[in-house]
N, C-alpha and C positions, 0 to 999 in steps of 0.2 A: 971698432965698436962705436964710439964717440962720431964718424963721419956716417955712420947706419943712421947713430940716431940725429944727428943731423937733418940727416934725410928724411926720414921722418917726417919729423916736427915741420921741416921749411913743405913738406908735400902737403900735409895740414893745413900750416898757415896762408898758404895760396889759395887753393877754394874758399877759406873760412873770410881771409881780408876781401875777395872778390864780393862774395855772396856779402860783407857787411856795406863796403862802398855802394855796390848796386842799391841796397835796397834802401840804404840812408840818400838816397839823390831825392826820395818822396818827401823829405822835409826842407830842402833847396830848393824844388821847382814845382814851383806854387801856381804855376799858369799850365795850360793845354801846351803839350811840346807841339813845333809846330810840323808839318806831317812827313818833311824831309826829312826829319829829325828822326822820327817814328822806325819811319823805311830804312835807315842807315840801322836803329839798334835791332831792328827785325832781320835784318840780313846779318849784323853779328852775332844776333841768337843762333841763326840759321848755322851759319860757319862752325859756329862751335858744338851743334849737336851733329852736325856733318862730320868732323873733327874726333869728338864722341863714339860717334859711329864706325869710324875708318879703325881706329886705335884700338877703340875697346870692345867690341864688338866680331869686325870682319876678319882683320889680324888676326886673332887669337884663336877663332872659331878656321883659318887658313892652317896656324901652327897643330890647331891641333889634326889638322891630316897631314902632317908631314910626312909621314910614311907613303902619302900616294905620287911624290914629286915633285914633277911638273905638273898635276892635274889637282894640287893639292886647294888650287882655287873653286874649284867646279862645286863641290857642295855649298861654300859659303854663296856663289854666284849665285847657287837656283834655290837656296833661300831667301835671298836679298834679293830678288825677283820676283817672286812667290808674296812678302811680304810688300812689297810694291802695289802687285795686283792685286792685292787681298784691299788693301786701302784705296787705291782706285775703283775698284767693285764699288765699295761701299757709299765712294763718294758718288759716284753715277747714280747706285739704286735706290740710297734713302733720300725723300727731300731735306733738304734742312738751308741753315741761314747762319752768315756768319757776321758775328760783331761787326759793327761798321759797315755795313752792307746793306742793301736795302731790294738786292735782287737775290731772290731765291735761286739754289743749284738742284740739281737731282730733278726726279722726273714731276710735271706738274701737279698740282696739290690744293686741296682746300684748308694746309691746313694753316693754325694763326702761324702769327711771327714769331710767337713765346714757344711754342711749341717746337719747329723749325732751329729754331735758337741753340733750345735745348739738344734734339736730335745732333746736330753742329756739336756741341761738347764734350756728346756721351759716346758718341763716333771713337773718342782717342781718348775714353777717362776710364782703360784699366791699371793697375799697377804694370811696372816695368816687368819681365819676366811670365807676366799672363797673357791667356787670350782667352780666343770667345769658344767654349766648349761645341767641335762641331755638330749640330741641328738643333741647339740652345735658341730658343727665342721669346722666351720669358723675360721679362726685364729682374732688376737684378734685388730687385726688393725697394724699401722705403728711406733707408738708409742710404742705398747709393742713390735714389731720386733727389735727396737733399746735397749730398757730396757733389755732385753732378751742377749743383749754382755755387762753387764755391771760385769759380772764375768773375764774377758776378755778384759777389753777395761782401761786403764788406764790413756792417755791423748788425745790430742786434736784427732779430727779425723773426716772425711766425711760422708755422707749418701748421695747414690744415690738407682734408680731405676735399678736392674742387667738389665733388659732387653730393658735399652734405653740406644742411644750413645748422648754421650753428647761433643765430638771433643777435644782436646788435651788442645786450651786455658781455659776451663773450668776447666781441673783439674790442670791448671797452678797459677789460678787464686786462687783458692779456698787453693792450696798447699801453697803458698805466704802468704796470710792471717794467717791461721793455725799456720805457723810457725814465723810468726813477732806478730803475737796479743797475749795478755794475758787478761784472766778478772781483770776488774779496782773494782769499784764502781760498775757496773753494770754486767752480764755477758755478754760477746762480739762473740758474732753467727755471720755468713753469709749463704748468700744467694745467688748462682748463677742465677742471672736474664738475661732472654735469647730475643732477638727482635721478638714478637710475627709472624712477615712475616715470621721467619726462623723454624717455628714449628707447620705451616698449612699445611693441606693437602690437595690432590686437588681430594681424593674420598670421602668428607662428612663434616660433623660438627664434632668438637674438643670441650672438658671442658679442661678451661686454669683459673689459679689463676692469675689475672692481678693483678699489684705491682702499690704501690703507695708509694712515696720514697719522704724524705724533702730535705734540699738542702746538704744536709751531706750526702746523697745516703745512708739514712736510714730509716728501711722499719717502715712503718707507718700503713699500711692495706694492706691485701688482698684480693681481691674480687674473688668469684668463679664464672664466666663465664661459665653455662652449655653447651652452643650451639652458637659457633664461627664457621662462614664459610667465606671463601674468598671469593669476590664478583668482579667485575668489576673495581669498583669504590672503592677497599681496602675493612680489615677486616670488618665483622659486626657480630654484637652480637644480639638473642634475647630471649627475655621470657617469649613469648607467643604462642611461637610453630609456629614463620614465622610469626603471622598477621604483627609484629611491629619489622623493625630491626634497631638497632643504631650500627655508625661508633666508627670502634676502631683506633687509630694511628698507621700505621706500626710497627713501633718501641719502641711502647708499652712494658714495660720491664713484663716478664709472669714466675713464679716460674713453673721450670719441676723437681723439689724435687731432687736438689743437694744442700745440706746443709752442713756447715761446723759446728764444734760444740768444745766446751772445754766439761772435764769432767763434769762438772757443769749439763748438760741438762738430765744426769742417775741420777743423785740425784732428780732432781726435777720430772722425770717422777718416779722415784719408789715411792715418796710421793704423787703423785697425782691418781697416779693410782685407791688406795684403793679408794677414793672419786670418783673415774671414775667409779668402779664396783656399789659401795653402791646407786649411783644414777642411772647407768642405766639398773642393771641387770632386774630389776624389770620392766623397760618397755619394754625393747626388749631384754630377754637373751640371744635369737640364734642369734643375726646378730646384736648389737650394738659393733661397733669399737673405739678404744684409739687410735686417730688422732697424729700424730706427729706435725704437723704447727697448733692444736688448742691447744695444751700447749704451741707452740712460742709464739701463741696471745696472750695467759693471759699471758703469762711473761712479753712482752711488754707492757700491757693495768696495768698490776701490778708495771712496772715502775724499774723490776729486769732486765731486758736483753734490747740489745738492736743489730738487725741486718742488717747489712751491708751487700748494696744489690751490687754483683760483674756484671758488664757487660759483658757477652758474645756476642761476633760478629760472634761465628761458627753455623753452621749449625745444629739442631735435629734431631735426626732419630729415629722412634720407627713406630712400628707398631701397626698402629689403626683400620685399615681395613685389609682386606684380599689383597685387589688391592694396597697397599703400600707397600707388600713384595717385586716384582720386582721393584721397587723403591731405596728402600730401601739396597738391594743388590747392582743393581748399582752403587749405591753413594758409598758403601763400596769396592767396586772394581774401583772404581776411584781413591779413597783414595791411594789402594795398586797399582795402574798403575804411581799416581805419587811421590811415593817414601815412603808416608807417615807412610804406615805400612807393614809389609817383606806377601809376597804372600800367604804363608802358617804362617798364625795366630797363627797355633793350635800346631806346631811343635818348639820343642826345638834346 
């Protein structure tokens, strides 16, 4: 009993001393290792998830056809074949780009580098034990879009929407916070919360996350408002397809998903994840998403984080309809008429 638990304990302390050595060498080596160096720890990585693979993996998945022989290799073989070609596919058919690289793989492409990048990471970023549900081609939500720079992303940092403006005091606000807050006790998020009048439109109904904040301007709940239209008599909300509407407060504070974050929120989405897949692959594989504000919620409702909702007083801009592009432009060339951003955007 005493040499079981021996055992044990020394099988423990092995990985746990490895995994602490390794990751304490970032406080000794304070310079750029230099790239022989690089390629030696890259090929001992290699060894030992090759190592990984033989042992815990092919082995086991052999033992358990023992009953077929000599043949007893043949399934593990034209799985580990199978998953081969599956990742060679993949590398041939998507473009993408890797760290350190400066020459694009897969077939040619317009697209940026960031993009490409990304592609490159999300290639190999599901949990151990998943894959990609066959004729899935939805991306996997907003949540795993942020998971997906945690290769990449080392401390505090933003998430917005690329294809909404969201006006100068919002990244002013959000930059402030970022760089004055640290997590305490709790982790410490924000939220840029925007005056629901500044982010209606006036061709149709809007879904707006309306915020509900204690007196510390922290967020408490948020509601998803499917069908918000501007009315006469201010906002209103309803949902039951028009029979029934309720007023909303102008100035209703309304999340348009700019978020500020410590590194804290890639750790808890890459552990939640796996419990994100194991529960919903199974009821919706092609089109169930990993929500980014429904991991805030449990974090809050879990009593781990807590977010600070920032007020915005600028203007929204995004387009919802078609009939808000000329809109929308204009406001943008208002901006550049009075000073606030140089005429030509796109030029260096």
């Amino acid at each position: 009993m005493r040499e079981e638990l021996f055992h044990i304990i020394l099988g423990i302390l092995i990985p746990f001393l490895g995994t602490t050595i390794g990751a304490g060498c970032v406080f000794f080596v304070q310079k750029e290792i230099k790239p022989v160096i690089q390629k030696m720890l890259l090929g001992f990585a290699s060894g030992i998830m090759v190592a990984a693979s033989v042992w815990s993996l092919l082995i086991p998945a052999m033992e358990m056809c023992a009953s077929a022989g000599k043949l007893a290799f043949i399934p593990a073989a034209v799985g580990f074949s199978i998953g081969m070609l599956f990742l060679w596919m993949l590398d041939k058919l998507i473009p993408h780009l890797h760290m350190g690289s400066d020459t694009p793989e897969g077939p040619k492409s317009n697209l940026k580098k960031t993009t490409m990048l990304v592609f490159a990471v999300t290639l190999h970023n599901l949990p151990e034990g998943f894959e990609v549900p066959e004729g899935r081609v939805k991306p996997w939500g907003t949540g795993h879009a942020v998971l997906s720079c945690l290769p990449v992303v080392e401390g505090p940092f933003a998430v917005i929407n690329a294809d909404d403006y969201y006006g100068q005091e919002a990244f002013q606000l959000i930059h402030d916070f970022l760089v004055n807050t640290k997590d305490g006790e709790k982790y410490q998020y924000a939220m840029v919360g925007y005056l629901l009048k500044n982010t209606l439109t006036e061709n149709g109904h809007v879904a707006r996350g309306v915020c509900e904040t204690d007196e510390n301007h922290k967020l408490t709940a948020i509601t998803e408002r499917t069908r918000i239209e501007r009315h006469a008599e201010g906002p209103a909300y309803t949902e039951d397809d028009g029979v029934t509407w309720h007023s909303l407060p102008e100035d209703a504070p309304v999340s348009m998903n700019l978020w500020g974050f410590s590194a804290s929120i890639l750790k808890e989405l890459k552990e939640r994840f796996p419990v994100f897949l194991d529960e919903n692959l199974k009821k919706n594989p092609l089109k169930c998403e990993y929500f980014l504000p429904f991991v805030v919620d449990e974090l809050i409702r879990e009593g781990k984080a807590e977010v600070t909702v920032l007020k915005s007083h600028d203007r929204w801009h995004g387009v919802t309809y078609k009939e808000d592009k000329p809109v929308v432009m204009k406001a943008m060339q208002d901006l550049k008429d009075a000073g606030k951003y140089p005429q030509n955007l796109w030029e260096e």
